[in-house]
VMD Tcl script that draws the C-alpha trace (Angstrom):
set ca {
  {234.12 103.74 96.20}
  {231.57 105.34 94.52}
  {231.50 109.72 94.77}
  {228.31 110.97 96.53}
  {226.65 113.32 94.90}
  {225.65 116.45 96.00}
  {221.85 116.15 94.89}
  {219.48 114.67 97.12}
  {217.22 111.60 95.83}
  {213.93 112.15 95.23}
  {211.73 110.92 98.79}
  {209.25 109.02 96.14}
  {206.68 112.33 96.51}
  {205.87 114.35 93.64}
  {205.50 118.44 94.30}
  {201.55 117.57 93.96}
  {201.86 115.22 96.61}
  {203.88 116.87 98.96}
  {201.51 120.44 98.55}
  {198.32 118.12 99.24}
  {200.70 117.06 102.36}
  {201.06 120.76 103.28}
  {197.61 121.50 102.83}
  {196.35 118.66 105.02}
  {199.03 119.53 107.76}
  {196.78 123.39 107.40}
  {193.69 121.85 108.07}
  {194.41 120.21 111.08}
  {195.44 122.87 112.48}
  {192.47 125.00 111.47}
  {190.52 121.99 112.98}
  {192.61 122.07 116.31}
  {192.09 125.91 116.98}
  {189.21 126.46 119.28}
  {186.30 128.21 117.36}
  {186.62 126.26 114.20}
  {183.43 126.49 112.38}
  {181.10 124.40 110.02}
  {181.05 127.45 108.24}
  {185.07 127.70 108.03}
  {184.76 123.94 106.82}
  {182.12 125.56 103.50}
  {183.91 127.99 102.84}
  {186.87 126.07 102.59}
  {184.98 124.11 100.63}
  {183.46 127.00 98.29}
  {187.47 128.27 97.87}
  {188.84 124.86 96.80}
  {186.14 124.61 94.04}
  {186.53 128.10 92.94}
  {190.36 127.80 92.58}
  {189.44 124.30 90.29}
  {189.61 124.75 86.25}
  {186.32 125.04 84.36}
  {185.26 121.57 83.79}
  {186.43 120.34 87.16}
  {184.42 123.15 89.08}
  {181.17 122.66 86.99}
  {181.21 119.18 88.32}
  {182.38 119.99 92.01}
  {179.75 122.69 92.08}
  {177.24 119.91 91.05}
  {178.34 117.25 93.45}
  {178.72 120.15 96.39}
  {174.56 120.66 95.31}
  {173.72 117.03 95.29}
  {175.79 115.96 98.65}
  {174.40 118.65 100.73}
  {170.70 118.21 99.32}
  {170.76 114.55 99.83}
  {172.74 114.07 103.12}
  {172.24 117.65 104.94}
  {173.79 115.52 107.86}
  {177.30 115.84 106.45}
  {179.64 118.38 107.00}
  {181.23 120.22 104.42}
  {185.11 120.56 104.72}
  {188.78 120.41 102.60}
  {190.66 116.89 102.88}
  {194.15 117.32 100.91}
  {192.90 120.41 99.55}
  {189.57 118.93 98.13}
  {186.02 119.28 98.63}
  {185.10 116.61 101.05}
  {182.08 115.97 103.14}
  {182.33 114.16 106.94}
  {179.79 112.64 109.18}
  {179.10 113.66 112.42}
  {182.54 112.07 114.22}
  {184.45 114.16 111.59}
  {185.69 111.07 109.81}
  {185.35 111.91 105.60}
  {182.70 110.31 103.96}
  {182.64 111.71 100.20}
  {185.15 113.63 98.29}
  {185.74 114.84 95.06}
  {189.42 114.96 93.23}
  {189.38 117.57 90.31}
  {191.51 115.82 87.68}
  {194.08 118.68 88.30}
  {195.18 117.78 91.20}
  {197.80 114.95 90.35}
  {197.32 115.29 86.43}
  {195.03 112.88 85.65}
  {192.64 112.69 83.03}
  {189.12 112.48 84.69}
  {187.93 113.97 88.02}
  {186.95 111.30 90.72}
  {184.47 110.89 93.18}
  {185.76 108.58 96.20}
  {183.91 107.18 99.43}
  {185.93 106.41 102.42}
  {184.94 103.24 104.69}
  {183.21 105.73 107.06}
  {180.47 105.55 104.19}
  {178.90 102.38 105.09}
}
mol new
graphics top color blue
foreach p $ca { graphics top sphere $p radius 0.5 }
foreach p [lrange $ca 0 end-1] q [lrange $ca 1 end] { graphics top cylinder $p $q radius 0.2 }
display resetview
């Protein structure tokens, strides 16, 4: 019979993963509160770009320009800690993953189905 060891197995979730867990558990609840804001939701927004490395927030700060200039209809708001923009039934349309956030090598800029 094998000995059990006293270290856990990993649960197949990096620390990067479980943190963007933690922050998205945080935003729901911000959302849930009565009172919450569109302008809690920018500068959410605003705070995750500052807190990105050079590069990245050069690029967030452009795509934050461009998204609200070209679809003012969107709201501005964090999903997983990043800079995300919704439509009007809160559902996430746009957002943008600094290449920081789980260590890879360019910065992305994803649409959700909501987009179409």
């Amino acid at each position: 019979m094998p000995a059990k060891s006293s270290q856990t197995q990993s649960d197949g979730f990096s620390a990067a993963e479980r943190a963007a867990m933690k922050k998205r558990a945080a935003e729901l609840r911000a959302e849930g509160k009565k009172g919450a804001k569109k302008a809690d939701g920018l500068q959410a927004v605003l705070d995750s770009i500052a807190e990105m490395a050079p590069e990245d927030r050069a690029l967030a700060e452009r795509v934050h320009v461009t998204v609200t200039a070209t679809a003012p209809q969107l709201s501005p708001k964090t999903w997983y800690g990043m800079p995300a923009y919704a439509n009007a039934d809160g559902k996430v349309v746009v957002f943008f993953q600094d290449s920081g956030k789980f260590k890879y090598r360019y910065s992305t800029l994803g649409f959700q189905d909501a987009a179409n």
